[in-house]
C-alpha positions as CSV (number, residue, x, y, z in Angstrom):
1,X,0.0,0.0,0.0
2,X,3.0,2.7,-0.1
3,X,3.6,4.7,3.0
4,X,1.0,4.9,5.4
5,X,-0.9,8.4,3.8
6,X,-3.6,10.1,6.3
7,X,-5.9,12.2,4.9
8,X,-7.8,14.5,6.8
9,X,-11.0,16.1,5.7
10,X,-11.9,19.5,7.2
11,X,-15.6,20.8,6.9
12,X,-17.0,24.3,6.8
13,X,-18.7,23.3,10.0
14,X,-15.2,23.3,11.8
15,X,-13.8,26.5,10.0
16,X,-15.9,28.7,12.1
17,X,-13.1,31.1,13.5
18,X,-9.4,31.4,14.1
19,X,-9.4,29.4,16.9
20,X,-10.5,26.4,15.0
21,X,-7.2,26.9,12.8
22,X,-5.2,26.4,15.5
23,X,-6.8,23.0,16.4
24,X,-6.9,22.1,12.9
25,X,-2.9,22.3,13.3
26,X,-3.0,20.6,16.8
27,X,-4.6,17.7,15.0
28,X,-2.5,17.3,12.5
29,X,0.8,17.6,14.0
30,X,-0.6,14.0,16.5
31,X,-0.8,12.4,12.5
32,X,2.0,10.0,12.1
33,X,3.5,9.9,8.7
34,X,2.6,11.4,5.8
35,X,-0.9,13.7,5.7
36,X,-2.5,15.3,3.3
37,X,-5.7,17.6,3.9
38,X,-8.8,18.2,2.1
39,X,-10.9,20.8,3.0
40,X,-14.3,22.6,2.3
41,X,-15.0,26.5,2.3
42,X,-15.1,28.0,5.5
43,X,-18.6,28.6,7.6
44,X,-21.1,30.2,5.5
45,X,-19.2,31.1,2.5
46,X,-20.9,28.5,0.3
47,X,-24.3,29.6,1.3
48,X,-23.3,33.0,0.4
49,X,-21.9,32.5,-3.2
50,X,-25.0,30.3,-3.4
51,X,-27.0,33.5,-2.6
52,X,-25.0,35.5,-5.2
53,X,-25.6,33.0,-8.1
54,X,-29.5,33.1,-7.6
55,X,-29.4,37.2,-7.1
56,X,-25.9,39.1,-8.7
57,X,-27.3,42.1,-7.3
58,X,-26.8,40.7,-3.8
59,X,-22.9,40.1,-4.9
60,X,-22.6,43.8,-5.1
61,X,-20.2,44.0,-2.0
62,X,-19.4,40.2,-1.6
63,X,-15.8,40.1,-3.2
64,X,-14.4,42.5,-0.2
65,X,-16.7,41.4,2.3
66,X,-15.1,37.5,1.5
67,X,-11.8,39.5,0.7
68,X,-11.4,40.5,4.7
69,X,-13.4,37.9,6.0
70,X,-10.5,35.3,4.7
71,X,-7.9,37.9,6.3
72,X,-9.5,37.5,9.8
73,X,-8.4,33.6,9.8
74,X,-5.3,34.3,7.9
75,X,-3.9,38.0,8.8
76,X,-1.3,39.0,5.8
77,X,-1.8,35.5,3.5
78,X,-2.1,38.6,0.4
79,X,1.1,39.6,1.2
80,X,2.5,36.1,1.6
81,X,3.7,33.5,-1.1
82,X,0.3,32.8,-2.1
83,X,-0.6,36.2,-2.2
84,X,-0.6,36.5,-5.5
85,X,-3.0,33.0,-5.8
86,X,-5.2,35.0,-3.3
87,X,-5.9,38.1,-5.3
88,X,-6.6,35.5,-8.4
89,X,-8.7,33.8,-6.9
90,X,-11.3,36.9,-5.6
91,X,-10.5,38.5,-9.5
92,X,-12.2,35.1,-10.7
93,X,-15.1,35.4,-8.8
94,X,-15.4,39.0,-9.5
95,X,-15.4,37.9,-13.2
96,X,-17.7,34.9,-12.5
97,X,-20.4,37.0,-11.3
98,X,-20.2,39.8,-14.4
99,X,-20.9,37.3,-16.7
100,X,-24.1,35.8,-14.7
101,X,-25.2,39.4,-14.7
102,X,-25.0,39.3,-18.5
103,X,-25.7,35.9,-19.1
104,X,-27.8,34.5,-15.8
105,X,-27.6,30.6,-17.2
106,X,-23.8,30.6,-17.9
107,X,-22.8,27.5,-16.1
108,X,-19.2,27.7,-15.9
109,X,-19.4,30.7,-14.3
110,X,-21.5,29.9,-12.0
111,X,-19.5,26.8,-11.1
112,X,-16.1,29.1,-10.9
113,X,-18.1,31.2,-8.3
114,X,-18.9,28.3,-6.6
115,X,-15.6,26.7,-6.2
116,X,-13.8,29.8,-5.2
117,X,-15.1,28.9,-1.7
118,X,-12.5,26.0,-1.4
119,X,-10.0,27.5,-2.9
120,X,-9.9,30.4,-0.5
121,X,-10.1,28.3,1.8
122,X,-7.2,26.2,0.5
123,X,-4.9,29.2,0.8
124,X,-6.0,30.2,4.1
125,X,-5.5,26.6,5.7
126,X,-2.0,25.9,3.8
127,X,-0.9,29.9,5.1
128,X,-1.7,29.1,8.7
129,X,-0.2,25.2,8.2
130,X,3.4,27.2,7.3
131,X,2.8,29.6,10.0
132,X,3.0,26.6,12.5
133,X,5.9,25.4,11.0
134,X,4.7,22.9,8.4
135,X,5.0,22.2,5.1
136,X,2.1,23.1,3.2
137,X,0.6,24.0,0.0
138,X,-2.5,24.3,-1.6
139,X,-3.6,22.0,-4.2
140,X,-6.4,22.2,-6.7
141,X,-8.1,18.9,-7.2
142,X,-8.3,19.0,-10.6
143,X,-4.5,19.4,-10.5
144,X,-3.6,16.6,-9.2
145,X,-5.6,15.0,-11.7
146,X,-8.7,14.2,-9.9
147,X,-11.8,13.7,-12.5
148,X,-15.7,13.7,-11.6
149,X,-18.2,11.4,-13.7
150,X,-20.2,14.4,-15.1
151,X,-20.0,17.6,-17.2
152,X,-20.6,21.0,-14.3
153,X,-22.2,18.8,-11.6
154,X,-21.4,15.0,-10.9
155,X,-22.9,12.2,-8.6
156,X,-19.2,10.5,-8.0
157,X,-15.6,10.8,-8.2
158,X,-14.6,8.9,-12.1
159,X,-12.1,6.8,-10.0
160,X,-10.3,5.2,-13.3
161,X,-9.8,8.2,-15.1
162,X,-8.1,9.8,-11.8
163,X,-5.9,6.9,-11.4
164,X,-4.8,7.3,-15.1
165,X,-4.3,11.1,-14.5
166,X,-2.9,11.6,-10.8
167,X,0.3,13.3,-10.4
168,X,1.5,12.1,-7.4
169,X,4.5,14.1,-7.8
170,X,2.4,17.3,-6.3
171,X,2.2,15.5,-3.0
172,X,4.7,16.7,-1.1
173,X,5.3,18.0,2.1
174,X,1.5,18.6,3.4
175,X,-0.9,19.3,0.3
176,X,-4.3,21.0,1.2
177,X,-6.2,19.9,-1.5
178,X,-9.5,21.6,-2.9
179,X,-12.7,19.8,-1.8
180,X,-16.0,19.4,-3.7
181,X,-14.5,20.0,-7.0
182,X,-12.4,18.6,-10.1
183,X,-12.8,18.6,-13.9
184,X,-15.6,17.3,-15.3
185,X,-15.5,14.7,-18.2
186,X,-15.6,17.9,-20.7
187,X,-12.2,18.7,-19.4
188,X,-13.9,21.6,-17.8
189,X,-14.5,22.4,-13.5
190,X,-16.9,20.8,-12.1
191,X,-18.6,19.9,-8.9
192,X,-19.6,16.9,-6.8
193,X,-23.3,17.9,-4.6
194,X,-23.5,19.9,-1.1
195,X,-21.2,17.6,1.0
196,X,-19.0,16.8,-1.8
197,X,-15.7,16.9,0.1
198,X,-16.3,13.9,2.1
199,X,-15.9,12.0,-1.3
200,X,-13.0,13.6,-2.8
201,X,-11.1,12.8,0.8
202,X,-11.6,9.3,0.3
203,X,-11.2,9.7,-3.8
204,X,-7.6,10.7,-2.6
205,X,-7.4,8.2,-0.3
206,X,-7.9,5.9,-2.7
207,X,-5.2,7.2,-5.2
208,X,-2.4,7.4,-2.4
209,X,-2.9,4.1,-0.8
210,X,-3.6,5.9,2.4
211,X,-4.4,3.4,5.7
212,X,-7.2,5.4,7.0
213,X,-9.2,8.5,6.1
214,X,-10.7,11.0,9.5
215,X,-13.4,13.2,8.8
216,X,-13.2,15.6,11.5
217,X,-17.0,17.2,12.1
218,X,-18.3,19.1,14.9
219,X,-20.3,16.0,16.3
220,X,-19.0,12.9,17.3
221,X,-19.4,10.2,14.9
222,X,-22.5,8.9,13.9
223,X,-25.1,8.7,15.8
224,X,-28.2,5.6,15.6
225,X,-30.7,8.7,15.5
226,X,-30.7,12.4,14.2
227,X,-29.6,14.6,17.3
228,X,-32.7,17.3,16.6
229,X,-35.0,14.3,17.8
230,X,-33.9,15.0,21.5
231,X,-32.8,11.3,22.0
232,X,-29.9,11.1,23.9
233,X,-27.7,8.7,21.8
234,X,-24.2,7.3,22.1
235,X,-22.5,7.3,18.9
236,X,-22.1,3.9,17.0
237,X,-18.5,2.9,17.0
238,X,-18.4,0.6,14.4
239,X,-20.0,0.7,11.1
240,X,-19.8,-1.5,7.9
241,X,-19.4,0.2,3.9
242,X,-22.8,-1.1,3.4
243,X,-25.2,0.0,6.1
244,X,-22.8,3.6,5.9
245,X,-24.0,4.0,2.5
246,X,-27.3,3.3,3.3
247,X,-27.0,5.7,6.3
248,X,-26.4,8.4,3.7
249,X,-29.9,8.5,2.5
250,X,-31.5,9.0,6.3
251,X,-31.4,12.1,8.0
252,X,-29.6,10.8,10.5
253,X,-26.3,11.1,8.1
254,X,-23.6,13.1,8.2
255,X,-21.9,11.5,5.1
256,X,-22.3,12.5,1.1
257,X,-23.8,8.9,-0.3
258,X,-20.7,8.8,-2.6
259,X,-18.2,9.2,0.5
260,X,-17.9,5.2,1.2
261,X,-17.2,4.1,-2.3
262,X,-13.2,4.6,-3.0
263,X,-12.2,3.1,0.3
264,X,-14.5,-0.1,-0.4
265,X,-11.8,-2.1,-2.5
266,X,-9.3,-1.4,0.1
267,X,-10.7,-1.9,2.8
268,X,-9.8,2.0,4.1
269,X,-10.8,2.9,7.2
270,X,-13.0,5.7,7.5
271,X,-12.9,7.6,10.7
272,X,-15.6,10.4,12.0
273,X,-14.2,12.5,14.8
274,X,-15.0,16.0,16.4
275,X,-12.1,18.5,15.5
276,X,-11.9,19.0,19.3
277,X,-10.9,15.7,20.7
278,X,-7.4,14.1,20.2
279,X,-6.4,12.2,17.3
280,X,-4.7,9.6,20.4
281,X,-8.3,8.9,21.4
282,X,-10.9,5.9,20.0
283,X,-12.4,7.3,16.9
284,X,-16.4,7.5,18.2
285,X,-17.1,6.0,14.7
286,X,-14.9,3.9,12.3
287,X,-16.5,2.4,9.3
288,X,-15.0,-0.3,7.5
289,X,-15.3,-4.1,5.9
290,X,-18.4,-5.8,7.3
291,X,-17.7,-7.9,10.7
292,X,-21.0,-8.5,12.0
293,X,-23.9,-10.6,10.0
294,X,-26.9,-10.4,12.4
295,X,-26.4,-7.0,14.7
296,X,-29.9,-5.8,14.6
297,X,-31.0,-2.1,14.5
298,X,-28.1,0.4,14.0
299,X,-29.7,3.6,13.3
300,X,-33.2,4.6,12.1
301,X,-34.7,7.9,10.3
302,X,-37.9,9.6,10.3
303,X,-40.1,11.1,7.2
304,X,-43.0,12.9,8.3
305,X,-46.2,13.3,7.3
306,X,-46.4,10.7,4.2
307,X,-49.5,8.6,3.2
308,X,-50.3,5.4,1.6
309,X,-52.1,5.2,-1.2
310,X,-53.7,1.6,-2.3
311,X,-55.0,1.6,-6.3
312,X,-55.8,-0.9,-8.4
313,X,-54.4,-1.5,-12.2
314,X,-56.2,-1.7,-15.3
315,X,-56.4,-5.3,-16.8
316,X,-53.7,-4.9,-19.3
317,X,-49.7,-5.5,-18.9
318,X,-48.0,-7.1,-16.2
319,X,-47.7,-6.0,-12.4
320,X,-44.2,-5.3,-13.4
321,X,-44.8,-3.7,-16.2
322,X,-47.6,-1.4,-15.2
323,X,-45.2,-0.7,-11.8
324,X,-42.4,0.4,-13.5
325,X,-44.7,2.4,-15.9
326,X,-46.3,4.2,-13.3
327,X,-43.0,5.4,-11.0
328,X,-41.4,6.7,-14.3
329,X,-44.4,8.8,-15.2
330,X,-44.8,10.2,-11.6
331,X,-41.1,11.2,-11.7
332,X,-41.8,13.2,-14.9
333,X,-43.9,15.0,-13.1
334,X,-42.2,15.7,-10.3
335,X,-44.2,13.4,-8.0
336,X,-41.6,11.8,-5.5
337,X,-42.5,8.2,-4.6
338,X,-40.9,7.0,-0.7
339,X,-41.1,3.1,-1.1
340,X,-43.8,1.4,-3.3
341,X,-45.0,-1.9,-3.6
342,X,-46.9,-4.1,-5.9
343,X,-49.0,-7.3,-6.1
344,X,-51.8,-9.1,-9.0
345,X,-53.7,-6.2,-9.8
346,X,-52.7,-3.4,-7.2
347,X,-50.3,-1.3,-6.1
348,X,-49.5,0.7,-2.4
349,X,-47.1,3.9,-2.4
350,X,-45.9,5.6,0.2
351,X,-46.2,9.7,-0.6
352,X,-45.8,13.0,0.7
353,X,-49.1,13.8,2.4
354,X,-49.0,17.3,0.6
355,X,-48.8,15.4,-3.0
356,X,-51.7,13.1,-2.8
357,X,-54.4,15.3,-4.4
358,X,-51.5,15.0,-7.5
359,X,-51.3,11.6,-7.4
360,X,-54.8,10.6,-7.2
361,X,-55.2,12.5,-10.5
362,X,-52.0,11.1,-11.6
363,X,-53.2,7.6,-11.0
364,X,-57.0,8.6,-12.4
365,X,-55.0,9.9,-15.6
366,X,-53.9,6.0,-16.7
367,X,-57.0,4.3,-15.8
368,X,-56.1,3.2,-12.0
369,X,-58.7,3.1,-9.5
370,X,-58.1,4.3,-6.3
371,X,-59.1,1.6,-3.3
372,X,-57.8,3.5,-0.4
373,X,-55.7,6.7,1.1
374,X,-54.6,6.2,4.6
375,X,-54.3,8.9,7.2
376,X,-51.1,10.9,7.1
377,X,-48.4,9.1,9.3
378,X,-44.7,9.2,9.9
379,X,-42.5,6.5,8.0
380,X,-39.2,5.1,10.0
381,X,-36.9,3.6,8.5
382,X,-34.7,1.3,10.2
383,X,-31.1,-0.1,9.0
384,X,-28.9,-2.8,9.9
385,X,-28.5,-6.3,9.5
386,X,-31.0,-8.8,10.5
387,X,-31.0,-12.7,9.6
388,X,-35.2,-12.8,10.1
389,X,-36.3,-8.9,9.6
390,X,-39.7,-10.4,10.0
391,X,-39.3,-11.7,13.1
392,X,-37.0,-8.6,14.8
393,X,-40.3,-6.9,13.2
394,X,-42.7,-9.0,15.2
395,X,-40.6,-8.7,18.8
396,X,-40.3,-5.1,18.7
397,X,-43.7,-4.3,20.4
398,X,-45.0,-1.3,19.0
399,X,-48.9,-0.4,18.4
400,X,-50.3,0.7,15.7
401,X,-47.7,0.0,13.3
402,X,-47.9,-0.9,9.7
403,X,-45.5,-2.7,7.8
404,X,-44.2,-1.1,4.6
405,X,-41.3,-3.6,3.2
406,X,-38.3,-5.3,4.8
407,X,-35.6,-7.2,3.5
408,X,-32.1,-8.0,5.2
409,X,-30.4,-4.5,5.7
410,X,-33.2,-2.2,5.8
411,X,-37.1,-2.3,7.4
412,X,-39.5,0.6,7.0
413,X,-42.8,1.2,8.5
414,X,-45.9,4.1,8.8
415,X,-46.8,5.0,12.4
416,X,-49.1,7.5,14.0
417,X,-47.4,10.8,13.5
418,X,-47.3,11.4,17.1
419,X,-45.6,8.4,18.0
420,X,-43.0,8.9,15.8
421,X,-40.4,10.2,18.6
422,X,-41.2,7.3,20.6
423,X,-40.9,4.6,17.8
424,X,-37.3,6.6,17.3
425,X,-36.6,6.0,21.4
426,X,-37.4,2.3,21.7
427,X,-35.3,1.4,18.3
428,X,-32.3,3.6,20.3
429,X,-32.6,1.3,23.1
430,X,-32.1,-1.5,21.0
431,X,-29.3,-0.3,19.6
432,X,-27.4,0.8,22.3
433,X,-25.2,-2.2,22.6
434,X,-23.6,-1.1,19.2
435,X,-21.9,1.8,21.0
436,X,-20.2,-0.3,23.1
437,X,-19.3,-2.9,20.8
């Protein structure tokens, strides 16, 4: 595998203020061996050039305002060695937003606003890295090769093509490597979705060979429930690839669904820690190859206020056939579907309360008869692994439930809106253990 690589991966939830600079550096002089970092923009700058590509007219003062805000974390970084770098940057974005004043659906420059968030950021972090006596640069992705599977936006990380391209020779010393973005299959930028550095820290862990990747966050690890529930949770301290991919879908995340991916083949782990606690201690969360076949519960997720909705087909086609059919023609219309299910003549789909007037007509549009629309409820999705869902299913002693589907990693099911926080509590119970495993 090469020498042992670390790569750290620094969210704009820990690049609040100065202060968090200086533990950002705490954190990696504990590494041992080679590091490289990967960071996003700092707090709120994202949002803000987000604002600025919907409105220019906002973006009047946003150049300077980013301009000094940078300077607080990073006091004399223009008159430094990147300096120049610096200026560039803030000059690109001032050019980015002219031409979406003149032209509000040019793409590229609204993706070269966009990723001048990480590369300010890149400056500032590899400025206050030297300033503590380390060796750092800042890197673009893109130059050291890295390519996303898309043209402007992109679901993944094109792992082959970055292989093919990566120019290893760039990572010396300590490179603080652009988050989030890379060069599209065009040859042009591009950018992975909101959350998109997570990826590319395990893309380049994946390219170097590294033995583990940390994602340092400002909670501690992952948690079995979604914190703004109130439930008092340990975090999970073992997780496998599978059921952390899964995870990504649930609000109880705090991963982009593509981060898992690159460290899959070998066998990487992945570490989730809080940027103020010790790199010496336990991570509160590694995820890694799969170790346990029948652990039960290991987190859960909540969807309010869905509904089923029970219809029969017409007496043409297949179930399949009519199925299939029916989900691509709500997804033209924009009609989101949460799990569906079929059988002989019928179907039942699980919708957003607030969509089933839509639906109905929908439905009434290709000949379907509706049988029945059930009160609005809350959906919970469970994951994990379970040899006999059914059964788990059957033991957990709830009221009122109603099964939606099950199979061996995942279980969902529609309970009374107000019980929804309690449903959440007993599955946290059960899956307390995992903490401690």
């Amino acid at each position: 595998m090469g020498e042992a690589w670390t790569v750290h991966k620094f969210g704009g939830s820990v690049l609040r203020g100065a202060p968090d600079l200086d533990r950002l550096a705490d954190r990696i002089a504990e590494a041992e061996g080679p590091a490289a970092v990967v960071v996003s923009a700092l707090w709120g700058t994202t949002d803000r050039l987000l604002r600025a590509v919907d409105d220019p007219r906002y973006a009047e003062r946003l150049v300077s305002d980013l301009r000094s805000h940078h300077l607080m974390f990073a006091p004399r970084l223009d008159r430094g060695r990147d300096g120049n770098r610096f200026e560039h940057v803030l000059e690109s974005m001032a050019e980015a937003l002219r031409l979406r004043r003149a032209n509000p659906s040019d793409d590229a420059a609204r993706i070269q606003l966009l990723a001048s968030g990480e590369r300010l950021s890149a400056l500032v972090i590899a400025h206050h890295l030297r300033r503590c006596g380390f060796a750092a640069h800042a890197v673009g992705a893109e130059d050291i090769g890295m390519v996303l599977s898309g043209v402007h936006e992109a679901a993944a990380v094109d792992l082959s093509r970055s292989a093919e391209n990566f120019d290893r020779s760039i990572m010396h010393g300590i490179p603080v490597i652009t988050g989030w973005l890379g060069s599209g299959n065009d040859g042009s930028l591009a950018l992975l979705g909101r959350g998109g550095s997570d990826h590319t820290a395990t893309a380049v862990a994946h390219l170097l060979g590294a033995h583990r990747v940390v994602l340092w966050k400002d909670v501690r690890g992952i948690h079995p429930v979604n914190p703004r529930w109130g439930i008092k949770t340990k975090p999970i301290s073992y997780v496998s690839y599978e059921l952390a991919r899964m995870a990504a879908g649930l609000d109880a995340t705090v991963l982009h669904p593509a981060t898992v991916g690159p460290c899959i083949e070998d066998g990487i782990p992945i570490e989730v820690r809080h940027l103020s606690d010790s790199l010496k201690e336990p991570a509160p969360t590694t995820i890694g190859p799969e170790l346990i076949a029948d652990l039960g519960p290991m987190a859960a997720a909540c969807t309010m206020d869905v509904c089923a909705v029970e219809a029969a087909f017409p007496p043409v086609g297949t179930p399949g056939s009519q199925q299939a059919a029916l989900l691509t023609q709500l997804a033209n219309r924009g009609l989101g579907v949460h799990a569906s299910t079929s059988w002989v003549d019928g179907t039942r789909l699980i919708v957003d309360a607030s969509a089933v007037e839509e639906i109905e007509a929908s439905l009434n549009d290709v000949g379907m008869h509706i049988d029945h629309v059930g009160a609005p409820s809350a959906m919970i999705t469970f994951i994990g692994a379970w040899q006999d869902p059914k059964t788990w299913l059957q033991h957990l002693g709830l009221d009122g439930i109603e099964p939606v589907d099950h199979d061996a990693r995942k279980i969902r099911i529609l309970v009374p809106r107000e019980e929804a926080k309690a449903t959440l509590e007993r599955m946290a119970e059960q899956a307390a253990w995992l903490a401690k495993a």
